[in-house]
N, C-alpha and C positions, 0 to 999 in steps of 0.2 A: 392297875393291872392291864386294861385294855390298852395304853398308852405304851407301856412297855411294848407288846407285846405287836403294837403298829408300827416301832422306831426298829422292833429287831428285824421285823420282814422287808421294812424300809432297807434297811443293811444289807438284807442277804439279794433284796432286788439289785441296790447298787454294785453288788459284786459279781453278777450275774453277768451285768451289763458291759462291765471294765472287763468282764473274761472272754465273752462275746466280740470284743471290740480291739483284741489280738487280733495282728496278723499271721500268727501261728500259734498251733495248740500251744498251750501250755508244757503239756510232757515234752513235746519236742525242741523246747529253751533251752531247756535243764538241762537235757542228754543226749542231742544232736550234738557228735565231737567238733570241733572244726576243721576247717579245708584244708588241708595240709598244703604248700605254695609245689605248684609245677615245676621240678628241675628237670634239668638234661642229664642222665646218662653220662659220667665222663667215656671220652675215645678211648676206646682200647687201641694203642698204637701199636702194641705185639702181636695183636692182633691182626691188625690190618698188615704189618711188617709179613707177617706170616704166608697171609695171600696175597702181596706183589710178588714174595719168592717163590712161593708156589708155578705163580702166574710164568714166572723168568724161567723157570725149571722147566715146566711140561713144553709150552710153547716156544723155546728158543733152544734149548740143548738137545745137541744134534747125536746122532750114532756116533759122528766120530770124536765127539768128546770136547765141543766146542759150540761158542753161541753162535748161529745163524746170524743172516741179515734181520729176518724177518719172521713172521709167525706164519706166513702165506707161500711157505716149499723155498722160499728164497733162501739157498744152502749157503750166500756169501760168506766169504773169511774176512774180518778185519781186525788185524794183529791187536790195536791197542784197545778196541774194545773188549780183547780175552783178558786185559789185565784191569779194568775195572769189574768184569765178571768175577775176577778171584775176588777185590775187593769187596764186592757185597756178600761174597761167600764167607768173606772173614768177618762181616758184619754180622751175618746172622750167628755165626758161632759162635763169636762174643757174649750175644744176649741170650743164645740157647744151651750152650755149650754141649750140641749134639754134633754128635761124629759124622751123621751124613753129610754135613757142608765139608767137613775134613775129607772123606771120601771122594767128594765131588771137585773139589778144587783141585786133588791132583789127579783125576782125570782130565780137570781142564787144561791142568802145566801140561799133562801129556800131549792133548790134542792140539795145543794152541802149537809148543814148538815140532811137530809134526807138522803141521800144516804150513808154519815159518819156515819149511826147509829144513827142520830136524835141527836148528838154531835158536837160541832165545834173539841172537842179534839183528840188526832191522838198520833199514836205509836209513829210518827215520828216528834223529835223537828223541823228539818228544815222545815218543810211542816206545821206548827204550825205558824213559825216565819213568812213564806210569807202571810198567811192567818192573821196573826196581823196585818201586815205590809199593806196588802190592805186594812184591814179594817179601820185602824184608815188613811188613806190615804183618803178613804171616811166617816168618821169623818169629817175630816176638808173641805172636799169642801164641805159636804150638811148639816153639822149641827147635822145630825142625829143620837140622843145619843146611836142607838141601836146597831151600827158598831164600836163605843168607848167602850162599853159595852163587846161586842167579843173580841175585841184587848184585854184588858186591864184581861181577864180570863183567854185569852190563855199564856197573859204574866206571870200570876202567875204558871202557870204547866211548860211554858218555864224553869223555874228559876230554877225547882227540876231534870233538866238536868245536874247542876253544880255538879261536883264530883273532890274527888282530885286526880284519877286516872289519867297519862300522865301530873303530875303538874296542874291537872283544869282544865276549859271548860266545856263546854257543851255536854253532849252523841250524839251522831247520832240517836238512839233510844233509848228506853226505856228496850231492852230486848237486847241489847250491852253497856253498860253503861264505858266500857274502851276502846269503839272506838270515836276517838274525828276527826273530821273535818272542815273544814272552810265551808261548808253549812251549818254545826249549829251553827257555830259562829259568823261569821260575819255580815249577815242577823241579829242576837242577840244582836248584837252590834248598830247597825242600828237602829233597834227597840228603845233600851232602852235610845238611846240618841233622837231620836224621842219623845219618850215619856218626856222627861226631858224638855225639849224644850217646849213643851206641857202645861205641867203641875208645871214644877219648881219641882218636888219631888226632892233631892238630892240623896235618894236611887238608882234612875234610876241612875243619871251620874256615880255613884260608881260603879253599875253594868257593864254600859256600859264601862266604863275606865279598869276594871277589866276584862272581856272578849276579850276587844282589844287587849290590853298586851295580854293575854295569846296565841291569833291568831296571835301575831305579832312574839313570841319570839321562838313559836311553827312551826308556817307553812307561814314563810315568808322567801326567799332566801337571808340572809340579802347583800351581792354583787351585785343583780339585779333588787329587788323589784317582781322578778316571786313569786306567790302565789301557794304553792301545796294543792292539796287537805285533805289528811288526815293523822291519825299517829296510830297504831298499829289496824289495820283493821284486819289484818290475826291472832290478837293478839301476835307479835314477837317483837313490838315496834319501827319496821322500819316505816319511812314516805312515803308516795307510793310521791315518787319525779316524776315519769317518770307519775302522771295523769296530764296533762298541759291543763285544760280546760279553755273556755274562763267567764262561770259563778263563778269561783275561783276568778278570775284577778276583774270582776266587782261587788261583793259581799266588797272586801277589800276596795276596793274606796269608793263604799258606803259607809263604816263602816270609814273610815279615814275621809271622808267631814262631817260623821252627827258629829262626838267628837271633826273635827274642828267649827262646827258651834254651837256645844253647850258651847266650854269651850274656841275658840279664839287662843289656842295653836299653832304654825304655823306647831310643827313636826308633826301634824297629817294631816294639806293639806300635806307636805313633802312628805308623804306616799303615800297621794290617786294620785300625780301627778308622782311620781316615778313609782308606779306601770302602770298606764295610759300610762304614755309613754316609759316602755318597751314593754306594747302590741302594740302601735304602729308599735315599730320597730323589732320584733320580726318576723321572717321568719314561723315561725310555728304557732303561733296567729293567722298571718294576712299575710299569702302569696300572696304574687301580692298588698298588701295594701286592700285585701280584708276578713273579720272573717271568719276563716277557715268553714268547714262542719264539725257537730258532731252528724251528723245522727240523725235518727226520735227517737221515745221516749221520754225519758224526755231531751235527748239530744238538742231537737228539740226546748228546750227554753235558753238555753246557750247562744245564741248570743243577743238574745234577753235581758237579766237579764244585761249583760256589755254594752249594748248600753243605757239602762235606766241610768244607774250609770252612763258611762260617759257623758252622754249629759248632767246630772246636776251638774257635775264636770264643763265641758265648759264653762255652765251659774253663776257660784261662783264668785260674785265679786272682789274677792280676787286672782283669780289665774292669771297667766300675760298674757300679750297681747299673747306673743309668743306661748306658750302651748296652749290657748282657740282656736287660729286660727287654728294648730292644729287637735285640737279635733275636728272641725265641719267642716275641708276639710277631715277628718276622715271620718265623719259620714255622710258626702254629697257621696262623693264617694263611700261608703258601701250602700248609700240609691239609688242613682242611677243604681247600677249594680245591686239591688236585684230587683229594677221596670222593668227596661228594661232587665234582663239576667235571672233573678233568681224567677220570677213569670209568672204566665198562668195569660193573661189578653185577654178578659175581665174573669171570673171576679175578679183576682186579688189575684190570691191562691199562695203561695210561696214556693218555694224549700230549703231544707234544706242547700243547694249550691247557693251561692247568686251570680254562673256567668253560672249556667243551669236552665233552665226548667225543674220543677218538670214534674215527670211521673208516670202513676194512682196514688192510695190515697194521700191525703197530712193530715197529723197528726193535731191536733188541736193545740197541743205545737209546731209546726215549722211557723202555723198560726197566732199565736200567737208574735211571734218573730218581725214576717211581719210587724204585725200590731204595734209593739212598735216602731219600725223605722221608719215606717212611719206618725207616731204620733209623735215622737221627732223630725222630720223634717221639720212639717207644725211647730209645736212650736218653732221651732228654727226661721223659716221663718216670724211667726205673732211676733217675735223679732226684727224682721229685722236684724238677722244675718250673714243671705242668700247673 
């Protein structure tokens, strides 16, 4: 009896000791939940889309119905920057499909040709061509035959750009008719296979096939797919090789995906992904994997004009798994660093440096830019790309 009775206290000491000798109560083994792992928040891209347009609205649209230079009283007028302002106008309606941006855009057809001299028409083909090119862009979302109307006028005065001076192309202006560039061509190119598409004419694809060739054999590195800008500027008949912009690189992919989507061709996506993924990997396009700075001005829309083009390169059913994915850890990581590095937020105004903080004015074409990446990134997103 007393031996039992020394084995069982023996017991309850031992287990006294083992419970003592936790590094945590007992109760709190049992029914402490576990840590649940830290994630991030996905980006609301609509979000952000939201307040760069915001930001382009209050700070850049003027009384008279048109973007400013600047957000600092600078009232300047620059024609082809009104015709990428329609086109974010058509961006946001797209994804919102609110009537304000309908509102606002043909305020701004009013005020931009108002201010042209009461003309859509311009000295200058390329600034003709984005002005087409936005319009018949809202053609097709809203129906509205009066922006089919514009395109389809400016496309006839485009055309008397065609000279056989530098083997053909298109003039850069009307009062240089033997400087030929890839702003007035391939934007050209773009158009007229746009319009083909459109309308079935067969005059357009010949146009448009007929201007590609000349951009392709003229101002294309054929080694690397690099695009230079232009050929006898200073009139000596050299090609300014050393302009490496990044609206060069995304006007050609344009122009490569619309003559692959009008005519099925494959050498024409060939192009638009060859060139695509040398700005990828190109140390001077895209240093750090981010589109370099090309200062304010019209510069200010460069990054801008090659993030449109590639992002609807990315979305081409046709291009492969490997290059799409690509393209939108491209454009995720160029849209990340210009939200958190390269914009004043709130309320969302952009630096022409998409890994600083703008400082005073910010230009309505670097605004601009902002607001196209941040538009191709909720759209990539409401794809479920993301």
């Amino acid at each position: 009896m007393v031996s039992l009775t020394a084995s069982r206290i023996a017991g309850a000491l031992l287990s006294l000791v083992l419970l003592c000798s936790c590094k945590e109560p007992i109760d709190d083994v049992i029914t402490k939940p576990p840590t649940p792992p830290v994630t991030a928040a996905p980006a609301n891209w609509a979000a952000r889309a939201d307040s760069a347009q915001n930001a382009l609205r209050q700070g850049f649209f003027t009384a008279g119905q048109y973007y400013a230079k600047n957000n600092a009283g600078d009232a300047g007028f620059n024609y082809w920057w009104q015709a990428h302002g329609l086109d974010v106008l058509m961006d946001g309606y797209k994804r919102t499909s609110s009537s304000d941006y309908l509102t606002q855009a043909q305020q701004l057809q009013a005020g931009a040709k108002a201010k042209n001299g009461n003309t859509y028409l311009n000295e200058f083909y390329d600034d003709m061509e984005w002005q087409a090119l936005a319009c018949l862009r809202a053609f097709q979302l809203t129906g509205d035959p009066a922006y089919k109307a514009t395109a389809k006028l400016l496309w006839e005065d485009i055309k008397t750009g065609w000279n056989e001076q530098q083997g053909g192309g298109i003039a850069w202006k009307k009062t240089q008719r033997d400087y030929k560039n890839t702003p007035a061509n391939a934007p050209a190119a773009i158009l007229a296979a746009r319009l083909y598409l459109l309308d079935k004419n067969p005059d357009d694809l010949a146009w448009a096939e007929k201007i590609y060739q000349w951009q392709k054999a003229k101002l294309v590195d054929p080694a690397t797919g690099l695009v230079w800008d232009g050929i006898n500027r200073t009139g000596d008949g050299q090609i300014d090789k050393n302009w490496r912009f990044t609206y060069c690189q995304g006007v050609y992919i344009g122009a490569g995906q619309a003559l692959y989507q009008a005519t099925k061709k494959p050498e024409y996506l060939a192009d638009a992904t060859r060139t695509a993924n040398f700005v990828l990997g190109d140390a001077d396009m895209a240093p750090g994997g981010i589109l370099k700075n090309e200062n304010a001005g019209d510069g200010g829309l460069f990054k801008g004009i090659l993030v449109r083009y590639l992002a609807q390169l990315a979305v081409e059913p046709d291009v492969s798994a490997t290059n799409r994915t690509s393209y939108i850890n491209f454009l995720k990581f160029n849209g990340e660093s210009s939200w958190k590095r390269g914009a004043r937020r709130p309320p969302g105004l952009f630096n022409t440096n998409w890994t600083t903080l703008p400082q005073g004015a910010v230009e309505s074409s670097t605004q601009m830019s902002g607001v196209m990446l941040m538009e191709v990134m909720a759209d990539l997103q409401a794809r479920k790309l993301l």
